[in-house]
Backbone as JSON Lines, residues from 0, in Angstrom:
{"i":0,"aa":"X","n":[49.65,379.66,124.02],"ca":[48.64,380.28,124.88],"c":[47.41,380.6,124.05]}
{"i":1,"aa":"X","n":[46.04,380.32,124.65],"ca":[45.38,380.47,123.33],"c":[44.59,381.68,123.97]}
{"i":2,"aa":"X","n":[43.62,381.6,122.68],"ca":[43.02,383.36,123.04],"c":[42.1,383.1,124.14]}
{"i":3,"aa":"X","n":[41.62,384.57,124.78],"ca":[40.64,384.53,125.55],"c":[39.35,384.69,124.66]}
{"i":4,"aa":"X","n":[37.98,385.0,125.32],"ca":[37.07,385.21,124.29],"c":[37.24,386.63,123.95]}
{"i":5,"aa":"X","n":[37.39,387.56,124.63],"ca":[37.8,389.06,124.01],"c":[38.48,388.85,123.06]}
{"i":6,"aa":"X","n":[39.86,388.65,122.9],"ca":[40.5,388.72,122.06],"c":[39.88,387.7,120.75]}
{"i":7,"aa":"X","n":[39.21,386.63,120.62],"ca":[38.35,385.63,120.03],"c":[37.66,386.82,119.32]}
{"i":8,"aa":"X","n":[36.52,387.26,119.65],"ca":[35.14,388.18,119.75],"c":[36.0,389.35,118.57]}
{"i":9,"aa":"X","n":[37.38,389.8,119.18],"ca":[37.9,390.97,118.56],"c":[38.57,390.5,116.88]}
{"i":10,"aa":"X","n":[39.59,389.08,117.1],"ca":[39.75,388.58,116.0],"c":[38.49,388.61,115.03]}
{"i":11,"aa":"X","n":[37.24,388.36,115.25],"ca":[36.39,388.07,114.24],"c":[36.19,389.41,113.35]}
{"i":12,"aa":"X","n":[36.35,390.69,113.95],"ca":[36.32,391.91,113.71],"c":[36.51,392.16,113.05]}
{"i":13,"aa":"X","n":[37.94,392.04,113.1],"ca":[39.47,392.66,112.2],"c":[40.47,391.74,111.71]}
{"i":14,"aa":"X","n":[40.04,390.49,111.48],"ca":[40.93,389.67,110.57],"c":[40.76,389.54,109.23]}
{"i":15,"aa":"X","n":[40.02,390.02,108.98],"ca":[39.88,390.1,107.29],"c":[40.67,390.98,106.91]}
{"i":16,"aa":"X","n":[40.79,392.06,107.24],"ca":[42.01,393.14,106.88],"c":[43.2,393.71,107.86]}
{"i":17,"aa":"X","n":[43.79,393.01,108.11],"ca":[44.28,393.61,109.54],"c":[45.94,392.1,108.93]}
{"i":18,"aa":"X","n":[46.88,392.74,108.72],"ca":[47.95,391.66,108.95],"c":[47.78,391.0,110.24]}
{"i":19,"aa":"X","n":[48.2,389.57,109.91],"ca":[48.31,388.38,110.8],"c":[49.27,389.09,112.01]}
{"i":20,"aa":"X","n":[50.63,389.78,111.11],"ca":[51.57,389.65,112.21],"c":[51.13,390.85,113.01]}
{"i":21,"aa":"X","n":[50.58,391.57,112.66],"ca":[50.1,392.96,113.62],"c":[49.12,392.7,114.81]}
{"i":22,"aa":"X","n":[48.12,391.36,114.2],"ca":[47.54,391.21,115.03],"c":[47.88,390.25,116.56]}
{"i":23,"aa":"X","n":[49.0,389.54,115.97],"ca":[49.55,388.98,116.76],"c":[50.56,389.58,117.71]}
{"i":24,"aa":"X","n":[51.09,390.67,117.09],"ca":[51.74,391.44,118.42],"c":[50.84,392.19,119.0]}
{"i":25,"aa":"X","n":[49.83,392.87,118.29],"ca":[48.82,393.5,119.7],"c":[48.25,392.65,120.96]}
{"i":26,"aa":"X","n":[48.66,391.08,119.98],"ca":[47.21,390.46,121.24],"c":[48.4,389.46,122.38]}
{"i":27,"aa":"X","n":[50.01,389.94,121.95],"ca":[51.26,389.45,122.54],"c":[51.02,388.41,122.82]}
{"i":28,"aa":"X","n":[50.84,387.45,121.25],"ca":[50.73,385.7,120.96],"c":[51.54,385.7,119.91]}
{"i":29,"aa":"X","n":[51.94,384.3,119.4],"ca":[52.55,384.27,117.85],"c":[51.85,384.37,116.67]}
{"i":30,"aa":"X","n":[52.27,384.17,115.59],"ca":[51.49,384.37,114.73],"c":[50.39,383.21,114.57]}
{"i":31,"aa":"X","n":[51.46,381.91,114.5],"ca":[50.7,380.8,115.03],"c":[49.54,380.81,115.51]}
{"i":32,"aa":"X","n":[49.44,381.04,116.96],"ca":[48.12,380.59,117.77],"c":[47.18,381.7,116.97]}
{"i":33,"aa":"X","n":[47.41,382.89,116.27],"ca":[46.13,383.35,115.74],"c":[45.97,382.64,114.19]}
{"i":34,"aa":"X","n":[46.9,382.22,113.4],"ca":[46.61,381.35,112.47],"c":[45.71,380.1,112.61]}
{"i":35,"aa":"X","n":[45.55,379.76,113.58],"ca":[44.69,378.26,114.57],"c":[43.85,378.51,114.88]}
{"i":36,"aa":"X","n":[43.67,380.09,115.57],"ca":[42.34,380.49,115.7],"c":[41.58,380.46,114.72]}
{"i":37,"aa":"X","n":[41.76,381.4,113.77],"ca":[41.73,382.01,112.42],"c":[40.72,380.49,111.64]}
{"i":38,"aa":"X","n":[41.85,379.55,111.62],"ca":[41.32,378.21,111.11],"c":[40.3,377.39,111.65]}
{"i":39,"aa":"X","n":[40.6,377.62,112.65],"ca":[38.94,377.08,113.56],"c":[37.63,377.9,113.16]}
{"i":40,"aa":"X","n":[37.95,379.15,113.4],"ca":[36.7,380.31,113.12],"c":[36.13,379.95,111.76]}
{"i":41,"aa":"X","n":[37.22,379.81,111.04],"ca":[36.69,380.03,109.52],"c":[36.63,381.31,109.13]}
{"i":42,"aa":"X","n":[37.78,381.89,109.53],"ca":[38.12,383.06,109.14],"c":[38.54,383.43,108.03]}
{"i":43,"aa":"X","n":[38.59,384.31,107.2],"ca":[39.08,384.38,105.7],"c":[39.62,385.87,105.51]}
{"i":44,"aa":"X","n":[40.84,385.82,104.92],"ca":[40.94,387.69,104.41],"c":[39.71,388.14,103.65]}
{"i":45,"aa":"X","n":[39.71,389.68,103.49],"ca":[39.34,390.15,102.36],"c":[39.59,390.4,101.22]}
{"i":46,"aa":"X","n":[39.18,389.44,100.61],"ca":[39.82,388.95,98.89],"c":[40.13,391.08,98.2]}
{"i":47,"aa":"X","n":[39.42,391.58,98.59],"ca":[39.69,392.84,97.55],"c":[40.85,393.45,98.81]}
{"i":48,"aa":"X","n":[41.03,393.15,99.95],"ca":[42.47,393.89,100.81],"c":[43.97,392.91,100.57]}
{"i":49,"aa":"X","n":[43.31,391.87,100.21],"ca":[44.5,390.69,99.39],"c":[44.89,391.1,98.46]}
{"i":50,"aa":"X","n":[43.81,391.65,97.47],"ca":[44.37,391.84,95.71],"c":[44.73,393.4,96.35]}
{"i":51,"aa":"X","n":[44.89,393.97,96.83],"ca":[44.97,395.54,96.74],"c":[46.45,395.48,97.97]}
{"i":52,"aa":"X","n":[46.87,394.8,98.72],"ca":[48.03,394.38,99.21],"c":[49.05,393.51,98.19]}
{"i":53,"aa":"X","n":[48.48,392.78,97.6],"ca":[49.28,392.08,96.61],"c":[50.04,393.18,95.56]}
{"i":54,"aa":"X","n":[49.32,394.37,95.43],"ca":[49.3,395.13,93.83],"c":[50.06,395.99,93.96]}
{"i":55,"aa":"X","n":[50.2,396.49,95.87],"ca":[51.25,397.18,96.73],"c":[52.46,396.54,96.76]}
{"i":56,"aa":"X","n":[52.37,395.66,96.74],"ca":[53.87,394.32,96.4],"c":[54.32,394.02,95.08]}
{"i":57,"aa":"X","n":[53.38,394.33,94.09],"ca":[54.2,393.92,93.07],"c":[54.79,395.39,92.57]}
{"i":58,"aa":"X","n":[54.64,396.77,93.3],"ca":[55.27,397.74,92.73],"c":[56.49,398.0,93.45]}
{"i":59,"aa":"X","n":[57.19,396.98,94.45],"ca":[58.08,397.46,94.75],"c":[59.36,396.54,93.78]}
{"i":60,"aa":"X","n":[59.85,397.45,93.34],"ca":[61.13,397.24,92.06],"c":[61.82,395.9,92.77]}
{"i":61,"aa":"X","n":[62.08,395.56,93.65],"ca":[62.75,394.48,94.39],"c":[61.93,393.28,94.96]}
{"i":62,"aa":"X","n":[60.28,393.05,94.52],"ca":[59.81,391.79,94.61],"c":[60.48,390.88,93.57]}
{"i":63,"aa":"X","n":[60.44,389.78,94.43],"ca":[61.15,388.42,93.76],"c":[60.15,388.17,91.98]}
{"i":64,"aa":"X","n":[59.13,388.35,92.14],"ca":[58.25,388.12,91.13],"c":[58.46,389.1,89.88]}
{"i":65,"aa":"X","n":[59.09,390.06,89.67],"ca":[59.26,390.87,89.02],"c":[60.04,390.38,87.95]}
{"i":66,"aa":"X","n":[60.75,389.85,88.72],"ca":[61.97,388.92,87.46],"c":[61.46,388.05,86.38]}
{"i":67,"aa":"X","n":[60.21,387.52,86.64],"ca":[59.49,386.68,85.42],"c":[58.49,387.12,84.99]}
{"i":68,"aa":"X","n":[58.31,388.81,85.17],"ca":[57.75,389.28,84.19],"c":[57.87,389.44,82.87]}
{"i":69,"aa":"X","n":[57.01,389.27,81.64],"ca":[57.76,389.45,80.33],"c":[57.91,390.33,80.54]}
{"i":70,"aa":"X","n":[59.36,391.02,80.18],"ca":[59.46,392.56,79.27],"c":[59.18,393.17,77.93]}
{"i":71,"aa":"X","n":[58.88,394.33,77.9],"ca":[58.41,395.15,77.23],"c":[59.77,394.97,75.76]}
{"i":72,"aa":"X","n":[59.33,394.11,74.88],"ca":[59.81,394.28,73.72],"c":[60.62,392.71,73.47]}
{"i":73,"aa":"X","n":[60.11,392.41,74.87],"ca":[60.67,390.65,74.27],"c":[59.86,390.06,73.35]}
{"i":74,"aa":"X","n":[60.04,388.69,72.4],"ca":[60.03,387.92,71.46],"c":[59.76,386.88,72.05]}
{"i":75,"aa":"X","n":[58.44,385.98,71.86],"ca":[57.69,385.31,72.29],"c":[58.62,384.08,71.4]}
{"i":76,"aa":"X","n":[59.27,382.92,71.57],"ca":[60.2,381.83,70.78],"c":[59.54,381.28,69.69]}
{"i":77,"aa":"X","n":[58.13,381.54,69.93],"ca":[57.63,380.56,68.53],"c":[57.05,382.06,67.84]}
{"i":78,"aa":"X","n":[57.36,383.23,67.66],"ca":[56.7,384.05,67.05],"c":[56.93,383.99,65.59]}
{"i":79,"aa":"X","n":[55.99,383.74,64.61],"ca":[56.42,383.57,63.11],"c":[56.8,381.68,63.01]}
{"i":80,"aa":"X","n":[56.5,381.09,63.8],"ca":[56.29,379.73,63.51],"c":[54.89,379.36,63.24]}
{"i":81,"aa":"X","n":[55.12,378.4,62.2],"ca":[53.86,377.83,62.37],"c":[53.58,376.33,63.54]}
{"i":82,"aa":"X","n":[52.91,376.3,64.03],"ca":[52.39,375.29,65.01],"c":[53.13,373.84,64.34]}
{"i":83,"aa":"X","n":[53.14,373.28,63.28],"ca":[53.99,372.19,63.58],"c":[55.52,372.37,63.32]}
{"i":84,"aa":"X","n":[56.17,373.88,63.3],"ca":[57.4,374.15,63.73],"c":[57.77,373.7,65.32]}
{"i":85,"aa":"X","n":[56.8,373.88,66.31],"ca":[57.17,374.03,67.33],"c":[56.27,372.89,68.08]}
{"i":86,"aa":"X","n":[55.88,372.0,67.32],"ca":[54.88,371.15,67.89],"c":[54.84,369.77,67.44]}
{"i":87,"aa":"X","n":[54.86,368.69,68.0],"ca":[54.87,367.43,67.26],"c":[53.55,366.92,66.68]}
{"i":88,"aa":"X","n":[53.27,366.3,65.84],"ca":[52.1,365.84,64.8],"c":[51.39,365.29,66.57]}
{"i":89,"aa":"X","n":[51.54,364.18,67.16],"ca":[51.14,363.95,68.24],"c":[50.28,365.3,69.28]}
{"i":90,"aa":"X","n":[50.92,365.82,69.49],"ca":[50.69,367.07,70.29],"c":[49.58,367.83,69.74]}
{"i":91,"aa":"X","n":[49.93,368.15,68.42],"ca":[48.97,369.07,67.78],"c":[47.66,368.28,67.82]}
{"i":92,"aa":"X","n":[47.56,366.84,67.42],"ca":[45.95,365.85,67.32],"c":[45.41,365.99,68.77]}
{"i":93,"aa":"X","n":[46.25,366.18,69.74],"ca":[45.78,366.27,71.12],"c":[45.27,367.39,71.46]}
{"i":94,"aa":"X","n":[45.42,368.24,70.93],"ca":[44.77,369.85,70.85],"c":[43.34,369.93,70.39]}
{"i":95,"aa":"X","n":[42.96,369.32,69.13],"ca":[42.19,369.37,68.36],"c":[40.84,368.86,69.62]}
{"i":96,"aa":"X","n":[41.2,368.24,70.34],"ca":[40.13,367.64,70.9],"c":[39.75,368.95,71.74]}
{"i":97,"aa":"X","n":[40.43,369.42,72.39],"ca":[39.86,370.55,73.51],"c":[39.7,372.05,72.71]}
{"i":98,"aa":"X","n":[40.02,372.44,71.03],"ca":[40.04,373.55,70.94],"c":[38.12,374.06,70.26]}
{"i":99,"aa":"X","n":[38.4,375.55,70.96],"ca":[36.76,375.61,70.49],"c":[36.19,375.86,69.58]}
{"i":100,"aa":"X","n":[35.16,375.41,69.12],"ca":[34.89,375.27,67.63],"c":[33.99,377.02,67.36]}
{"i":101,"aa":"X","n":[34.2,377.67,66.49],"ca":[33.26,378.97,66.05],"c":[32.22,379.23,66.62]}
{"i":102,"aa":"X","n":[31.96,379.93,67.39],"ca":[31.01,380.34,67.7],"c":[30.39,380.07,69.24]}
{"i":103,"aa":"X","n":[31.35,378.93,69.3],"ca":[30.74,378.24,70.79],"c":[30.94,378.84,71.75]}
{"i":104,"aa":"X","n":[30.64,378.99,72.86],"ca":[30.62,379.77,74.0],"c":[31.27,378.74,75.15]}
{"i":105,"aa":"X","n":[32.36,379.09,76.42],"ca":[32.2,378.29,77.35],"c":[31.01,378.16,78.09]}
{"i":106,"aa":"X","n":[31.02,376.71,78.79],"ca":[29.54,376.44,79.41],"c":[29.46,377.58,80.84]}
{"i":107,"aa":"X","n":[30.31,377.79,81.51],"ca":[30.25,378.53,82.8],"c":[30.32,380.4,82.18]}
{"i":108,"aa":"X","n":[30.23,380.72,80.93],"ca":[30.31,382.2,80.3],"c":[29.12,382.74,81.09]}
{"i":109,"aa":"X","n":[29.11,383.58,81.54],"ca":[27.89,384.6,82.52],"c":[28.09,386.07,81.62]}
{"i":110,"aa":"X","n":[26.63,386.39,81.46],"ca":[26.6,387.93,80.66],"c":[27.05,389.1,81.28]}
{"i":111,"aa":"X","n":[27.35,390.25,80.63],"ca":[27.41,391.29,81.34],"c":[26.13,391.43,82.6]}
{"i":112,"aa":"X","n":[26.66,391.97,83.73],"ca":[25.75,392.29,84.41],"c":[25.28,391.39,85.4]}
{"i":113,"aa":"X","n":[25.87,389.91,85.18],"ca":[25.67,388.9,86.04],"c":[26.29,389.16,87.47]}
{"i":114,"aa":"X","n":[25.47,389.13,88.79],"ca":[26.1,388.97,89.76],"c":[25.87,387.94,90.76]}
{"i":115,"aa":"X","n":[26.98,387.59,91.5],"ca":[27.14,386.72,92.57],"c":[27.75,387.39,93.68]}
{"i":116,"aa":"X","n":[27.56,386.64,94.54],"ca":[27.96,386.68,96.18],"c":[29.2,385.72,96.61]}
{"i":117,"aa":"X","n":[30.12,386.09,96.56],"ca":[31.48,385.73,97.66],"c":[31.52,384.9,98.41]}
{"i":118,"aa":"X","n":[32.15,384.01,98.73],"ca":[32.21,383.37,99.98],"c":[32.07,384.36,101.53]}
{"i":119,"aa":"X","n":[32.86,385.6,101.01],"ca":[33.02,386.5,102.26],"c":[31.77,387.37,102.65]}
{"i":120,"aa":"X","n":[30.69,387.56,101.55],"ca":[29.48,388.28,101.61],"c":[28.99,389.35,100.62]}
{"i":121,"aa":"X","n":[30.5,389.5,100.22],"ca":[30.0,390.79,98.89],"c":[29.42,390.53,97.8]}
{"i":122,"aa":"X","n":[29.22,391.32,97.22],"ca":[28.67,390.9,95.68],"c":[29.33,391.73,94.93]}
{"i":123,"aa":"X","n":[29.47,390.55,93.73],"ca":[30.49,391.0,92.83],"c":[29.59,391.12,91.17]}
{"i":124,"aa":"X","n":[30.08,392.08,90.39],"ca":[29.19,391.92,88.94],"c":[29.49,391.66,87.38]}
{"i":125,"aa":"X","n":[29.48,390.99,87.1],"ca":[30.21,391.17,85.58],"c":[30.18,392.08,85.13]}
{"i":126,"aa":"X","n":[31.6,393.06,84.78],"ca":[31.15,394.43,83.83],"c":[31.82,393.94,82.34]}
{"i":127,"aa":"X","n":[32.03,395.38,81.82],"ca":[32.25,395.51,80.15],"c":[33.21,394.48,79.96]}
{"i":128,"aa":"X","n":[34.34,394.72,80.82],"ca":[35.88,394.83,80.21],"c":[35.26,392.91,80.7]}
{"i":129,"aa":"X","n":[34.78,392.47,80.6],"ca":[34.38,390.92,80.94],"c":[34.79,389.94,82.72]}
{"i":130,"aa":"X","n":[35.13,390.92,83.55],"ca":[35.62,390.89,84.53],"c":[34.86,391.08,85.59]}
{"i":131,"aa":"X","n":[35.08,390.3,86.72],"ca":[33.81,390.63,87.8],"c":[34.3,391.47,88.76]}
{"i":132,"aa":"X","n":[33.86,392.55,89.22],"ca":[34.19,393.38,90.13],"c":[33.07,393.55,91.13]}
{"i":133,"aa":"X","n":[33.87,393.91,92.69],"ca":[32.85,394.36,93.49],"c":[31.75,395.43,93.69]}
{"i":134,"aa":"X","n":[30.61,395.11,93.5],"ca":[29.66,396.03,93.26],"c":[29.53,397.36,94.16]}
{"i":135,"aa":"X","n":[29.91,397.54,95.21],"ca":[29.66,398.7,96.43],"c":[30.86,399.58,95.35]}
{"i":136,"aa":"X","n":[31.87,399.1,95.13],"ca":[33.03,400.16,94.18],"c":[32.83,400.67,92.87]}
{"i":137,"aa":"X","n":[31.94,399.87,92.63],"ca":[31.69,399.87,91.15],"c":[30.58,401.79,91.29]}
{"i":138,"aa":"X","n":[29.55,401.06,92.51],"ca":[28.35,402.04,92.8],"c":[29.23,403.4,92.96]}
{"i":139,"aa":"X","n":[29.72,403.31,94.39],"ca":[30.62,404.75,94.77],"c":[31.23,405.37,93.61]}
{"i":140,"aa":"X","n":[32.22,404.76,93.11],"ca":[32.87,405.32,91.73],"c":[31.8,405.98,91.3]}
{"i":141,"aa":"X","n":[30.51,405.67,90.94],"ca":[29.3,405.57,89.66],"c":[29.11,407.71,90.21]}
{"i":142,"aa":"X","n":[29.12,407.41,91.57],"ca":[28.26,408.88,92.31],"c":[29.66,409.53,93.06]}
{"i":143,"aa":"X","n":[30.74,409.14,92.92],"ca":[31.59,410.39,93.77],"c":[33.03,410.35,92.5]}
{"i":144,"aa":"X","n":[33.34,409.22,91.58],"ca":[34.45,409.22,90.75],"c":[34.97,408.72,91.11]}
{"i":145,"aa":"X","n":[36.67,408.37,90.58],"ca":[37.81,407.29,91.25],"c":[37.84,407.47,92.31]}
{"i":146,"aa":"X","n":[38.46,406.2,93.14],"ca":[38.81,405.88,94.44],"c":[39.88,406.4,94.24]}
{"i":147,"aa":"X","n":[39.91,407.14,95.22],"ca":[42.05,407.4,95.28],"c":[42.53,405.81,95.81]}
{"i":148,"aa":"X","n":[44.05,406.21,95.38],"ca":[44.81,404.99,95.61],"c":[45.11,405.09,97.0]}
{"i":149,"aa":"X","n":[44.97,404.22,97.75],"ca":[45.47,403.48,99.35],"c":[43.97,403.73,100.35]}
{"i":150,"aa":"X","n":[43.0,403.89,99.32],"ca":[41.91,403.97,100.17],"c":[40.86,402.72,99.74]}
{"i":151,"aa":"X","n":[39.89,402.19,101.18],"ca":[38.68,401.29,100.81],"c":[37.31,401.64,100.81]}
{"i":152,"aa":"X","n":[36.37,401.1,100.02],"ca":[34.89,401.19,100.37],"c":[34.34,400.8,101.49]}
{"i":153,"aa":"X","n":[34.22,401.06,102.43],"ca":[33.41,401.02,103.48],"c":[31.78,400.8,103.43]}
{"i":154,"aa":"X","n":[30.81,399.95,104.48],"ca":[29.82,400.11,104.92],"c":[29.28,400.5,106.02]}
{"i":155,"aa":"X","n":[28.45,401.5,106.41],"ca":[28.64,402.69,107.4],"c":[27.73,401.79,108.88]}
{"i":156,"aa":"X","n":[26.67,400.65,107.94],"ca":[26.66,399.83,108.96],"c":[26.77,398.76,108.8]}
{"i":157,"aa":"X","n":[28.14,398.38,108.46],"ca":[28.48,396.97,108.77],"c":[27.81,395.69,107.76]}
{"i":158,"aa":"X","n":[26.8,396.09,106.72],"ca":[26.11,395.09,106.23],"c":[26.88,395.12,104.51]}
{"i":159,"aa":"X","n":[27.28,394.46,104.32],"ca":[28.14,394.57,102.88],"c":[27.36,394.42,101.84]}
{"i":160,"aa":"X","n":[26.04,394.02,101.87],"ca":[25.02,393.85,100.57],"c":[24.25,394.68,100.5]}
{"i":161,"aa":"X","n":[24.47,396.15,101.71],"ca":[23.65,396.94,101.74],"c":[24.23,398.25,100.53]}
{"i":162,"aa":"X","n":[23.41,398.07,99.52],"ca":[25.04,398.97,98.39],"c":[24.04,400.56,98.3]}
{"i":163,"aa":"X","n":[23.23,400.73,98.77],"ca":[22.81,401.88,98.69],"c":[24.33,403.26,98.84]}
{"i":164,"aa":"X","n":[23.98,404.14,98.33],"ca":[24.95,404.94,97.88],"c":[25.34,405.68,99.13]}
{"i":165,"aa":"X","n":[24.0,406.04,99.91],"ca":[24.58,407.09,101.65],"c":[24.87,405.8,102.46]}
{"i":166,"aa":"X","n":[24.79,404.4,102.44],"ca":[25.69,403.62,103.11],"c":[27.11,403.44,102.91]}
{"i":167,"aa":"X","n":[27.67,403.87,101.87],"ca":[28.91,403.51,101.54],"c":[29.55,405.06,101.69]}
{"i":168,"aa":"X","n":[31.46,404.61,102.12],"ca":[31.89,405.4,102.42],"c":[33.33,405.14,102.28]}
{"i":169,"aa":"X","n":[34.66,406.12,102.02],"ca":[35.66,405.75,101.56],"c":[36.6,406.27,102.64]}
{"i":170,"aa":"X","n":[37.32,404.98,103.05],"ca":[38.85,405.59,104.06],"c":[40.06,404.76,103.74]}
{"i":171,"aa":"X","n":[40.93,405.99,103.99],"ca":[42.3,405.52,103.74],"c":[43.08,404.02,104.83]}
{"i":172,"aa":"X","n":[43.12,403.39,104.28],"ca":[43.33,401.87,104.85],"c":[44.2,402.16,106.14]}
{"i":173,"aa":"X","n":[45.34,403.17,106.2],"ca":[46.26,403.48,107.19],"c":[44.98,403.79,108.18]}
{"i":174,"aa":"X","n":[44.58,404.89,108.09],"ca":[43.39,405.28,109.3],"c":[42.56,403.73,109.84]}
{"i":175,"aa":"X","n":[41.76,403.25,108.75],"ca":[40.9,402.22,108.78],"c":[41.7,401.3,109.34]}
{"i":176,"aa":"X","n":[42.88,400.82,109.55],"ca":[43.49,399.66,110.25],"c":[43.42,400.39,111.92]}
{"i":177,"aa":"X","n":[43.99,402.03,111.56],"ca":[44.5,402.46,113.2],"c":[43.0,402.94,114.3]}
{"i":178,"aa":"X","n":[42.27,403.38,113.3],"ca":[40.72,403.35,113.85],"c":[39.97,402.5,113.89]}
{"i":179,"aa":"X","n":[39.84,401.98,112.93],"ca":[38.19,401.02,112.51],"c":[38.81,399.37,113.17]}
{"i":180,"aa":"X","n":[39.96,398.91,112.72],"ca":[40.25,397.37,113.05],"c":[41.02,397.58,113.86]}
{"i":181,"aa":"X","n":[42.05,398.26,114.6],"ca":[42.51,398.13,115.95],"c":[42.48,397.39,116.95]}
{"i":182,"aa":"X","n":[42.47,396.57,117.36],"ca":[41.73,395.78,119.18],"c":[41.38,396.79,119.86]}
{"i":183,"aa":"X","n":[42.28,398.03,119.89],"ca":[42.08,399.38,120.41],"c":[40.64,400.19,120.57]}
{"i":184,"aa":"X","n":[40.13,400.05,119.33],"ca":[39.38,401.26,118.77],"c":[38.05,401.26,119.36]}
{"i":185,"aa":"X","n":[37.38,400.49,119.98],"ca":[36.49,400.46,120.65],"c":[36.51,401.04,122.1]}
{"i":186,"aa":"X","n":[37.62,400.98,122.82],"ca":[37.35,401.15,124.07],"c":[38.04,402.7,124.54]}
{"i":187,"aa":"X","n":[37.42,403.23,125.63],"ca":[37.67,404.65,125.89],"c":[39.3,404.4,125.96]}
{"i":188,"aa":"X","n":[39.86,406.18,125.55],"ca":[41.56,406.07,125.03],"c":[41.75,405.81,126.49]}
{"i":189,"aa":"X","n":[41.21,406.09,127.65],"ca":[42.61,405.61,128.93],"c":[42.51,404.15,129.02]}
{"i":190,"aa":"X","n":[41.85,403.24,128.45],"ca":[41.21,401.89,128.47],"c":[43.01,401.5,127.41]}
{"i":191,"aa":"X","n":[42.27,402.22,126.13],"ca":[43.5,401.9,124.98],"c":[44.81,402.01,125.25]}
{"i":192,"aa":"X","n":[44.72,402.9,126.09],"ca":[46.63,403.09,126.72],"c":[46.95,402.1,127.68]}
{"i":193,"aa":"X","n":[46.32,401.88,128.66],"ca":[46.37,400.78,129.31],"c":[46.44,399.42,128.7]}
{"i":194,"aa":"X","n":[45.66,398.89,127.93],"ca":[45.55,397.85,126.79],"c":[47.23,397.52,126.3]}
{"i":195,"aa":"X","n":[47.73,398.66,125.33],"ca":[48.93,398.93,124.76],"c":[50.22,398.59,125.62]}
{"i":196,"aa":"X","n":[49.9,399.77,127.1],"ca":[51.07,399.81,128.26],"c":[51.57,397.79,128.19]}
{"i":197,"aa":"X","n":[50.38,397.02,128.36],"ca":[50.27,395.8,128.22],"c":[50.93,395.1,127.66]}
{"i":198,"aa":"X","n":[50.77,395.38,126.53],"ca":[51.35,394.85,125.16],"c":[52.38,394.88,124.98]}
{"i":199,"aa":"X","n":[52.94,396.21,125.16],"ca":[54.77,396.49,125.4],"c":[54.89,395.81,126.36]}
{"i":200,"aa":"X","n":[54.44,395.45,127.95],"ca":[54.97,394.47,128.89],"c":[55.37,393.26,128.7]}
{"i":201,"aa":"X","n":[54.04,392.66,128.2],"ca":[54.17,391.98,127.78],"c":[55.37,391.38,126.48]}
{"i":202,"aa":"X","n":[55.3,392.03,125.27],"ca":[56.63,391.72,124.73],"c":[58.3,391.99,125.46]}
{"i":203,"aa":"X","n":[58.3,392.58,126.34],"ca":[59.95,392.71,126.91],"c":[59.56,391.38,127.93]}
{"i":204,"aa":"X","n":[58.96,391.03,128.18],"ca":[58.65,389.63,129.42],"c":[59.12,388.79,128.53]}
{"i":205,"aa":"X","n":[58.64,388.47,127.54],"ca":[58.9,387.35,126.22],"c":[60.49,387.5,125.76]}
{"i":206,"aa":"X","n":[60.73,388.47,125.61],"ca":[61.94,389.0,125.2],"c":[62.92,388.58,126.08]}
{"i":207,"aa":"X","n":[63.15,389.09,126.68],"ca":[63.83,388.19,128.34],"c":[64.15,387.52,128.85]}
{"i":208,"aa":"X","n":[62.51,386.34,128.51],"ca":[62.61,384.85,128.83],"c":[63.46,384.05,128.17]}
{"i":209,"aa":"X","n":[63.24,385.06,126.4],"ca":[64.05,383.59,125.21],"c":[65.06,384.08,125.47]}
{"i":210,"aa":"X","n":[66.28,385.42,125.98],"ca":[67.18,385.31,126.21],"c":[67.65,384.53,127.13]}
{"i":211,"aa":"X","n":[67.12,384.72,128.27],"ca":[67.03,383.7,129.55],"c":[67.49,382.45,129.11]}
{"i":212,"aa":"X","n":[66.45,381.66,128.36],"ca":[66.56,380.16,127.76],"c":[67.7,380.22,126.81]}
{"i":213,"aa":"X","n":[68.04,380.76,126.05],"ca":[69.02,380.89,125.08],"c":[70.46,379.91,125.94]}
């Protein structure tokens, strides 16, 4: 079933931060047909709600990925070898060609302070630690201190290159999904309850049917 334009109009909203599967049970489709949407639009997450969901995943003691982390006090196999201990005369001449000679710089190296723009719209800056970070976080930090943890930088209107300091603003992602990206959050609450009442109908109808077919 594909979307209507509301729901279209609303995806463009809140798909950058908003799970696939959440959005797909509010709008009582699969995940699918909003993945298709998504791909048509040219829709994209938000690379900093990706890395900041990802970082929420790698602290839980039971991600699969955890297991090929080095640990703390392991022994790297060639430690105290010298390179043609662990390397064939062949191998090593093949090195020689790509390794960098004193002083040289890579060709794509950008200075401190260098910034660019995102595919998604932000701008990002080279700082100290040689790493590019998003500039609106970098600013806020600069005038209010750390971000607490489970919260985002916000733009108060909507324009992400606008980094002035009273444009930017910080909310806890739980709120910001249940307020700000909602399908909900726009329309008066007896609108939203009605909307919802929907949604639950809609899933026990579905529910029903595949038993039905079963």
């Amino acid at each position: 079933m594909p979307l209507n334009n509301m729901q279209i109009e609303r995806l463009k909203e809140i798909y950058a931060t908003t799970l696939t599967a959440d959005i797909a049970e509010d709008f009582s489709v699969s995940i699918y047909v909003i993945q298709k949407a998504a791909y048509s639009l040219r829709l994209k997450k938000d690379p900093e709600w990706v890395r900041e969901r990802a970082r929420e995943k790698m602290l839980d003691e039971n991600h699969p990925g955890r297991k090929f982390w080095i640990k703390k006090g392991s022994v790297p196999p060639n430690k105290g070898l010298k390179q043609e201990q662990y390397m064939s005369g062949e191998a090593i001449e093949k090195t020689k060609k790509t390794r960098f000679k004193k002083g040289q710089k890579a060709l794509n190296v950008r200075p401190v302070g260098f910034e660019r723009i995102t595919k998604d719209g932000y701008i990002e800056v080279k700082t100290e630690s040689g790493k590019f970070e998003l500039k609106h976080r970098i600013i806020w930090q600069q005038a209010n201190g750390t971000i607490p943890k489970g919260y985002n930088v916000q733009f108060k209107d909507g324009n992400s290159q606008n980094l002035c300091v009273e444009n930017l603003y910080i909310i806890n992602r739980i709120d910001q999904l249940k307020n700000e990206n909602s399908m909900y959050a726009r329309y008066p609450k007896e609108i939203q309850l009605a909307i919802q009442a929907k949604g639950a109908l809609n899933r026990q109808i579905n529910k029903l049917t595949k038993k039905e077919n079963i």
